[in-house]
VEXVO-672416 format. One record per residue: x, y, z of N, C-alpha, C, CB in turn. Coordinates in steps of 0.2 Angstrom, whole numbers, padded with zeros to 4 digits, always signed. Glycine has a CB too. Example, Ala and Ser with C-alpha at 12.3 -4.5 7.8 and 13.67 -1.06 7.14 Angstrom:
! residues 2
+0066-0028+0039+0062-0022+0039+0066-0016+0039+0057-0022+0045+0064-0011+0035+0068-0005+0036+0064+0000+0039+0070-0003+0029
! end
This chain:
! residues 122
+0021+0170+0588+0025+0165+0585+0025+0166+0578+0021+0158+0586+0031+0165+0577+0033+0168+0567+0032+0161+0565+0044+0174+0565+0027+0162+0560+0025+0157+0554+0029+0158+0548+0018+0159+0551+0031+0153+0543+0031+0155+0535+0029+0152+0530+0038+0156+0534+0023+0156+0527+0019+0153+0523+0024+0153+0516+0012+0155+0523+0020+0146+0511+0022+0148+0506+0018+0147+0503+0026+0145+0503+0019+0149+0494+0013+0149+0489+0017+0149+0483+0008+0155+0490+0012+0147+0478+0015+0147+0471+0017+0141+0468+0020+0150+0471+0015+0134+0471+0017+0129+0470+0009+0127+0463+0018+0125+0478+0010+0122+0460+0004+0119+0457+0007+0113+0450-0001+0125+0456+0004+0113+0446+0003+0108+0441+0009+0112+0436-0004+0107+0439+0013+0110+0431+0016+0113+0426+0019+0107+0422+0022+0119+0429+0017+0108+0416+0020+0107+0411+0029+0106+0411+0017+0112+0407+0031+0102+0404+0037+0102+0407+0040+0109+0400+0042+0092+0407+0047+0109+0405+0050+0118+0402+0046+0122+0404+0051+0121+0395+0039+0122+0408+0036+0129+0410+0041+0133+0417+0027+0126+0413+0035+0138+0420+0042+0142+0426+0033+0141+0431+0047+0154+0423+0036+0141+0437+0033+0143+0442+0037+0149+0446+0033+0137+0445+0032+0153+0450+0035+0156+0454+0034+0153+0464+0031+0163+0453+0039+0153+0467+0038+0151+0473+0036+0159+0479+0045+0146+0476+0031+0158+0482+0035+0164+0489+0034+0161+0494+0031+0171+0491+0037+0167+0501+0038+0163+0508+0035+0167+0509+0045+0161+0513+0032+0169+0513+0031+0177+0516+0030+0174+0526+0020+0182+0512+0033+0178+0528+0035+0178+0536+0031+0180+0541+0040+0181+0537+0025+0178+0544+0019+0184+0547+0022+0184+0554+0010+0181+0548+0020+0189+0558+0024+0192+0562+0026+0199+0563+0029+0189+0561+0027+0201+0567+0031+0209+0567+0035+0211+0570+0028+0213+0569+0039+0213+0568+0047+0215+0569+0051+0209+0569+0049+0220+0577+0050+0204+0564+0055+0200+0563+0060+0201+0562+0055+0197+0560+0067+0197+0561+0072+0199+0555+0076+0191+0554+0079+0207+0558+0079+0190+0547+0080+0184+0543+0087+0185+0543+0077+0184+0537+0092+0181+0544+0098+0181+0540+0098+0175+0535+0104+0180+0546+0100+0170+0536+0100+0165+0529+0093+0163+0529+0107+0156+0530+0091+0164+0520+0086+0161+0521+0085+0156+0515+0081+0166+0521+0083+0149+0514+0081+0144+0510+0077+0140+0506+0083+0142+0510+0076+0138+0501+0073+0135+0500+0075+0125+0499+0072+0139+0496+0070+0121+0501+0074+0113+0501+0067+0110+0497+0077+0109+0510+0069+0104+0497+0063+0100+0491+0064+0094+0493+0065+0100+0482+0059+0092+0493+0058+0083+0497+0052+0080+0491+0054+0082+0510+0056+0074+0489+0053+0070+0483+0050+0064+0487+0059+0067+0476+0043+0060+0484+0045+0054+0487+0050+0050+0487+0042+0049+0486+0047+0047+0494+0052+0042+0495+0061+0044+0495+0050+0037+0490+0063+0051+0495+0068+0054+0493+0070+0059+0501+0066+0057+0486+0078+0062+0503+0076+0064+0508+0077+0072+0505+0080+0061+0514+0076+0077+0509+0076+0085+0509+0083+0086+0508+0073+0089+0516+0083+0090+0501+0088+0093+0499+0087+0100+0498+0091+0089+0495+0093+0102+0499+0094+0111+0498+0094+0112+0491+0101+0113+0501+0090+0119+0488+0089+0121+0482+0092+0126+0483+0083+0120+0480+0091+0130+0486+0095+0138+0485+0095+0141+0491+0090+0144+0480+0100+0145+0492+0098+0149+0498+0103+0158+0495+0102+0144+0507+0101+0161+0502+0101+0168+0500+0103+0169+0508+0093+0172+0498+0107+0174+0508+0111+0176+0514+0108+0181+0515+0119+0176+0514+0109+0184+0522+0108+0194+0521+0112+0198+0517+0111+0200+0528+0116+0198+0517+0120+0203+0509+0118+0199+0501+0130+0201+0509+0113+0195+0501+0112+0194+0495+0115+0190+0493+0112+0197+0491+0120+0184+0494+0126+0179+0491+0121+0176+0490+0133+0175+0494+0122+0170+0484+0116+0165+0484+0121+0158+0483+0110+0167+0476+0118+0154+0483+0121+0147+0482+0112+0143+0480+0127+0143+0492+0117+0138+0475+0112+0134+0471+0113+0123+0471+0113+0139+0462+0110+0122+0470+0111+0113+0471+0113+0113+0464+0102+0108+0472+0119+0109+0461+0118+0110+0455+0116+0107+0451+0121+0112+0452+0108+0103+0452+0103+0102+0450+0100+0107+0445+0101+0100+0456+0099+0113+0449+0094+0117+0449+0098+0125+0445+0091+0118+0458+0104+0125+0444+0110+0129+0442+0107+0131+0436+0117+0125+0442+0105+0137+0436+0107+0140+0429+0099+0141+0429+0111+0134+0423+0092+0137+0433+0087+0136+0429+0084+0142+0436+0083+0126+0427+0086+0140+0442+0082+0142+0448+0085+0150+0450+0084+0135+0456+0081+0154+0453+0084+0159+0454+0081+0159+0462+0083+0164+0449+0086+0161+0467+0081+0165+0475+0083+0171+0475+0084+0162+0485+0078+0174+0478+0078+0182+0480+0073+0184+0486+0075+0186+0474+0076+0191+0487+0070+0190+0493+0069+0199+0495+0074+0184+0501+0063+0198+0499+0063+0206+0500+0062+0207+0508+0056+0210+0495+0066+0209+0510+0068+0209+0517+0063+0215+0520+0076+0211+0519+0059+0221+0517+0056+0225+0518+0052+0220+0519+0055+0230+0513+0049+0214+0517+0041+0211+0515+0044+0204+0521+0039+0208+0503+0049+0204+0520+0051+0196+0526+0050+0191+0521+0044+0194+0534+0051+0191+0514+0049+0186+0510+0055+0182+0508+0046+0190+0504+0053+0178+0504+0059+0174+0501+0055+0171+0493+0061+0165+0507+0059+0173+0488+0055+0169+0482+0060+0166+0479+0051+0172+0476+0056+0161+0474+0061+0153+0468+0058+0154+0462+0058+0144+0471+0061+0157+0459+0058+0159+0453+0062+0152+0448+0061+0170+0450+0059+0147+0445+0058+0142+0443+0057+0142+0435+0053+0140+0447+0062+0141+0431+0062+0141+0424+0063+0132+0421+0069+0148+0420+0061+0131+0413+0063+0124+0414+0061+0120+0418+0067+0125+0416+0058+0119+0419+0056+0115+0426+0056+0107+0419+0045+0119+0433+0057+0102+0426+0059+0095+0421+0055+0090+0427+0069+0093+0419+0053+0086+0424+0048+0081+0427+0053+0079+0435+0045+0074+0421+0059+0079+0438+0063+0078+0443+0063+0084+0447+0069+0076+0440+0062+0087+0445+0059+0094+0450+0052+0093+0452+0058+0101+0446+0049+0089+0453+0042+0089+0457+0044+0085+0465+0036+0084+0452+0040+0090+0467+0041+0088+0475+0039+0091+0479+0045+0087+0477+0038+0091+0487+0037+0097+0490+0041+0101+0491+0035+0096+0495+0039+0108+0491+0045+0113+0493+0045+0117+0500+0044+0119+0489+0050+0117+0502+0049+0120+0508+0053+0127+0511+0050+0115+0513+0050+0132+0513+0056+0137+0513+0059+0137+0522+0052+0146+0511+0063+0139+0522+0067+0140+0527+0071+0146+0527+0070+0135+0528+0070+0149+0536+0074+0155+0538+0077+0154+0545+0069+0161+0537+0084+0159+0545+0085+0159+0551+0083+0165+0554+0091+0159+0552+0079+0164+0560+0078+0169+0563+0083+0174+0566+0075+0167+0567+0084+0179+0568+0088+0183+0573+0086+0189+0574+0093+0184+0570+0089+0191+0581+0086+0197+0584+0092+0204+0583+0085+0196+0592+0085+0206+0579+0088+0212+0574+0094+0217+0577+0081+0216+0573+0096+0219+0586+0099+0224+0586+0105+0221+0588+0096+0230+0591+0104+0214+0591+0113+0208+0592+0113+0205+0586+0114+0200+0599+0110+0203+0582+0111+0197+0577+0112+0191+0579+0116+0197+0572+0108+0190+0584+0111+0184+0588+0106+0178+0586+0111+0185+0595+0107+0173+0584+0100+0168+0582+0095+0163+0586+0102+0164+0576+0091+0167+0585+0085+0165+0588+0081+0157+0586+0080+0170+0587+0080+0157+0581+0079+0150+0580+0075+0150+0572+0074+0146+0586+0077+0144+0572+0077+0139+0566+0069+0139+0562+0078+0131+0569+0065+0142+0559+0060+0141+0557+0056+0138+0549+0058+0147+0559+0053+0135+0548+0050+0130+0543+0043+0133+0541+0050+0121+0547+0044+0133+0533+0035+0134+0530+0031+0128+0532+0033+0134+0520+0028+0126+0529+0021+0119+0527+0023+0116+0523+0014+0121+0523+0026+0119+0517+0027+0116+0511+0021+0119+0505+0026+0109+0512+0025+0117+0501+0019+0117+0494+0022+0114+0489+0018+0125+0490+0017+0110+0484+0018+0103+0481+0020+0109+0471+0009+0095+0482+0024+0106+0471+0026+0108+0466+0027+0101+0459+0033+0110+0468+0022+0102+0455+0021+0093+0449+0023+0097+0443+0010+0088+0447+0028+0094+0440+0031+0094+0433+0027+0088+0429+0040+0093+0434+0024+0089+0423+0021+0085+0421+0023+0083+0411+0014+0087+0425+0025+0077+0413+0028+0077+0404+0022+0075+0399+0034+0070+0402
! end
């Protein structure tokens, strides 16, 4: 069963940066779109960034200009490199990937991290 953990979440100051990763356990996986989304209390899950296989990215523009995704398909990873950060940016983070099978690209299914809590603090 393919997991995807994250890490890199914790306490920050406001304008500090955080770094987010996914990392994907498993063997012979392969990813096509992969994202990150953010759920605030009481608030519902919205999309923060995502990253396609060719590297396009799209951003909330919330997060425009401050957030960056990348990722390293060698590693099955996904990161949120987090600048700026403003006390409305706290929340849980969650990464998200499409699975697919590497020789059709056909997709396999839908998979979700845990989360990790991300506090912006003024």
């Amino acid at each position: 069963q393919v997991q995807l953990v994250e890490s890199g979440g914790g306490l920050v100051q406001v304008g500090g940066s955080l770094r987010l990763s996914c990392a994907a356990s498993g063997s012979d996986v392969s990813f096509s779109t992969m994202r990150w989304f953010r759920q605030a209390p009481g608030k519902q899950r919205e999309m923060v960034a995502t990253i396609r296989t060719g590297g396009s990215t799209n951003y909330a523009d919330s997060v425009k200009g401050r957030f960056t995704i990348s990722r390293d398909n060698a590693k099955n990873t996904v990161y949120l490199q987090m600048n700026s950060l403003k006390p409305e940016d706290t929340a849980v983070y969650y990464c998200n990937a499409i699975r697919i099978q590497r020789a059709t690209l056909l997709y396999l299914e839908d998979v979700w991290g845990q989360g990790t809590q991300v506090t912006v603090s003024s």
